[in-house]
C-alpha atoms as one frame of an Amber mdcrd trajectory, in Angstrom:
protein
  35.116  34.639  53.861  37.717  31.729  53.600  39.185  30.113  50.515  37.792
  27.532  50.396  34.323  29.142  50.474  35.032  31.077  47.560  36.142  28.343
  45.802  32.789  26.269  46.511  30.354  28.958  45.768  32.480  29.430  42.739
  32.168  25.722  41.311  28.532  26.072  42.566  27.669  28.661  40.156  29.600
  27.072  37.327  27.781  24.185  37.761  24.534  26.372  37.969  25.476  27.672
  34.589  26.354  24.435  33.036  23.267  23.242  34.263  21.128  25.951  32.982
  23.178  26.054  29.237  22.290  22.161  29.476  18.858  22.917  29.393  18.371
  25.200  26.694  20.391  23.405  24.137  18.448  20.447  24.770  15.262  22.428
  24.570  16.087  23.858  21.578  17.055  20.731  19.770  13.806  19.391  21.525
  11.792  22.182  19.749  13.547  21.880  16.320  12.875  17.814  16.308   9.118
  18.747  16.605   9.199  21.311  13.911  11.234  18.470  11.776   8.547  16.320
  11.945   5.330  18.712  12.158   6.536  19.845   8.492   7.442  16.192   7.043
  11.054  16.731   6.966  11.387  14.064   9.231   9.069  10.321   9.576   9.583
   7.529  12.133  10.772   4.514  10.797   8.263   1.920  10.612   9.537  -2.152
  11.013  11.111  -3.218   7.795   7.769  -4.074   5.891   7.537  -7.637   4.445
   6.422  -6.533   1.530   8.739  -5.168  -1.415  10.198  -1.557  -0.726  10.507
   0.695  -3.408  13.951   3.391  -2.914  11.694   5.698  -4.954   8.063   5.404
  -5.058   6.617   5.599  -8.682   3.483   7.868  -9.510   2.309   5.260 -12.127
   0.103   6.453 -15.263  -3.856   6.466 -14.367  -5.706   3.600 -15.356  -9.475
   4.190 -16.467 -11.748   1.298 -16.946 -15.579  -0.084 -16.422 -15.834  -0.861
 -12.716 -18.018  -3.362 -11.342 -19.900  -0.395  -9.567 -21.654   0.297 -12.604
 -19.539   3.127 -13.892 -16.466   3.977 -15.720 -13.618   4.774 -12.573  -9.500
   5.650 -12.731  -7.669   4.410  -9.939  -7.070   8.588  -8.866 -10.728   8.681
  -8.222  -9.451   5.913  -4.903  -6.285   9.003  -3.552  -7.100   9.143   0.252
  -6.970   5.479   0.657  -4.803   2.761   0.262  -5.193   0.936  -2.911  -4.533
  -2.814  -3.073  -4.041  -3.687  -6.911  -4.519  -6.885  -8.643  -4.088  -8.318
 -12.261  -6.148 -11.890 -12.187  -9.076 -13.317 -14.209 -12.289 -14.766 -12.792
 -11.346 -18.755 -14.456  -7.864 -18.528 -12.646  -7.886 -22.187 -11.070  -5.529
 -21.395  -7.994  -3.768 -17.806  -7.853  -6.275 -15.700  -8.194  -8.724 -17.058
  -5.426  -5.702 -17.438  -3.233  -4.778 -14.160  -3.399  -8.251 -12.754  -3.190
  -8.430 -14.528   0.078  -5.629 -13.196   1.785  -6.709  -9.572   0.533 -10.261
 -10.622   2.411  -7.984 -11.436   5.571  -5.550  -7.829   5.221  -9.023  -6.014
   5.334 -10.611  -7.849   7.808  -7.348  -7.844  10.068  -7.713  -4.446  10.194
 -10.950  -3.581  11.752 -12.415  -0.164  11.907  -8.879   1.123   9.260 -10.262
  -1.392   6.666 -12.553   2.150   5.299  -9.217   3.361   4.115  -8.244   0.437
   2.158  -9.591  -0.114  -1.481  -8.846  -3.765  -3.213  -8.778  -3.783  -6.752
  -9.092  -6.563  -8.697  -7.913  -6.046 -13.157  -8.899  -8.441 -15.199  -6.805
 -10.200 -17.779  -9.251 -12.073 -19.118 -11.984  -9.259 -20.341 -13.420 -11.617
 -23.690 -14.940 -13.748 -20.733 -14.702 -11.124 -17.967 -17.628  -9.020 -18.545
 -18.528  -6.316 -15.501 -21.371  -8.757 -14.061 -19.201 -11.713 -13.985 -16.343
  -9.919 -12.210 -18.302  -8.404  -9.702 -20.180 -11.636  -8.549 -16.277 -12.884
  -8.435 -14.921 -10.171  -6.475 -17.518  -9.516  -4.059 -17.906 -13.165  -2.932
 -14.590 -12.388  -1.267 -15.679  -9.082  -0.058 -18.454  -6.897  -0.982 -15.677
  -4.121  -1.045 -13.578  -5.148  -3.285 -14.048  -3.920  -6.495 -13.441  -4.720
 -10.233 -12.090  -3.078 -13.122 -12.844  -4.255 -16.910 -11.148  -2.764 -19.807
 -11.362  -2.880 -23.754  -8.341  -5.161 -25.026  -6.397  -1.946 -25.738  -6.903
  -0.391 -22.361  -5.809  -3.370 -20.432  -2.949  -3.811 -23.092  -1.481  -0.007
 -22.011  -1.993  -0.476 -18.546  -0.181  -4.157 -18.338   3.055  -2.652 -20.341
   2.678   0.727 -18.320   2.826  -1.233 -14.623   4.622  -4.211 -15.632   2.233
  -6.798 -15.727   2.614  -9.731 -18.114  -0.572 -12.076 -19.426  -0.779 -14.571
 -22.398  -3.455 -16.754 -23.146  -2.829 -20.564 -23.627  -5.099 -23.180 -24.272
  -5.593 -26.415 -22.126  -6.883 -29.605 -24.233  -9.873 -30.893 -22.263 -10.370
 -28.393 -20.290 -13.952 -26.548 -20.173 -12.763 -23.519 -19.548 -10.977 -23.886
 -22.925  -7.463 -21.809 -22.121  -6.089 -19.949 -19.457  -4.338 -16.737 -18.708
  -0.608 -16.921 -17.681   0.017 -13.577 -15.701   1.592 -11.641 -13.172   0.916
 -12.268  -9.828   2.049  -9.683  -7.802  -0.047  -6.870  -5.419   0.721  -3.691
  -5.963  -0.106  -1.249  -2.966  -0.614   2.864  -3.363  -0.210   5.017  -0.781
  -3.020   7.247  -0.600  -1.001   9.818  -2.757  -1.114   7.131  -5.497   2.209
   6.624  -5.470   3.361   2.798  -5.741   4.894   1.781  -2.602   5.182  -2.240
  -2.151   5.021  -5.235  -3.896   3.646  -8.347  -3.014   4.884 -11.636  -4.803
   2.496 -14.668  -4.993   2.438 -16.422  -1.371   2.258 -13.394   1.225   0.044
 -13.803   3.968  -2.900 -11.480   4.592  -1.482 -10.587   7.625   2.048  -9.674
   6.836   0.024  -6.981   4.069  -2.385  -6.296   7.281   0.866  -5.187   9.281
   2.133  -2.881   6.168  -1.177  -1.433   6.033  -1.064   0.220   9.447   1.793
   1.711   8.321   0.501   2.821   5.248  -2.835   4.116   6.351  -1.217   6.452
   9.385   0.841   8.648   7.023
């Protein structure tokens, strides 16, 4: 056998072997990437949402109040779903009804997922806010949604304990007779109950539609 034969069955082995090492190593790190994200080390990284990112998402202190379903829920009794959380009144002129109709067009957006979304509605306003009232407010948007009514001292802990901020002020010639200054952000759960976006006044139901696939699929 020549030289040069040598040589080429020589290089063609070598490249045999290169070949072959190629193949494990990227089967291996093909196999480890799987067990990475089978275990929830690793996630795929959604879009940037449009909501409000939280660096750390917040396991927020229970609230407990009369729901418009006829009995006394928390908001832990909802882990599983999404939860879509709202601080409003049923007199609210503008905000309120704004934002309950772009939460009606997030749920609807979503089709056949909307079963893992729950819209909750707090209100601020519980001297005129009684559970009747709220739920013939709520569920003129969607039957779904629900309400939550709570003694003055209940919805006082839960405003300082997420945040939220209402006052009272009075309106001269006005028949409602004052209204409620407050916070009007949505504040969405992840189905651990941990607090994951926020939602300033103004966002579309279907920018909180497209963060809801997101949410729903983890």
């Amino acid at each position: 056998m020549s030289s040069t034969t040598t040589t080429a069955n020589t290089r063609h082995k070598r490249w045999l072997i290169f070949l072959a090492t190629a193949f494990l190593v990227v089967g291996l790190f093909g196999g480890w990437v799987a067990i990475q994200f089978a275990n929830g080390s690793w996630r795929l990284t959604p879009p940037s949402y449009k909501g409000m990112t939280l660096q750390s998402p917040e396991l927020l202190p229970d609230i407990e109040m009369m729901s418009t379903t006829g009995e006394r829920v928390s908001l832990s009794d909802y882990r599983g779903k999404v939860v879509l959380l709202f601080f409003g009144y049923t007199s609210c002129p503008d905000i309120c009804p704004a934002t309950l109709l772009e939460l009606r067009t997030a749920v609807r957006e979503l089709g056949g997922d909307s079963d893992q979304i729950q819209v909750v509605m707090v209100t601020v306003d519980p001297q005129r806010d009684d559970v009747p009232r709220l739920k013939q407010y709520v569920t003129q948007f969607d039957e779904r949604f629900i309400g939550l009514v709570g003694t003055d001292e209940e919805l006082i802990a839960s405003a300082a304990q997420y945040g939220i901020f209402y006052q009272a002020h009075e309106v001269e010639g006005s028949q409602a007779g004052y209204f409620m200054d407050h916070t009007a952000a949505i504040m969405a759960f992840d189905k651990d109950g941990y607090l994951r976006l926020m939602y300033p006044f103004g966002m579309t139901g279907g920018d909180i539609a497209a963060d809801m696939r997101y949410l729903i699929k983890e």
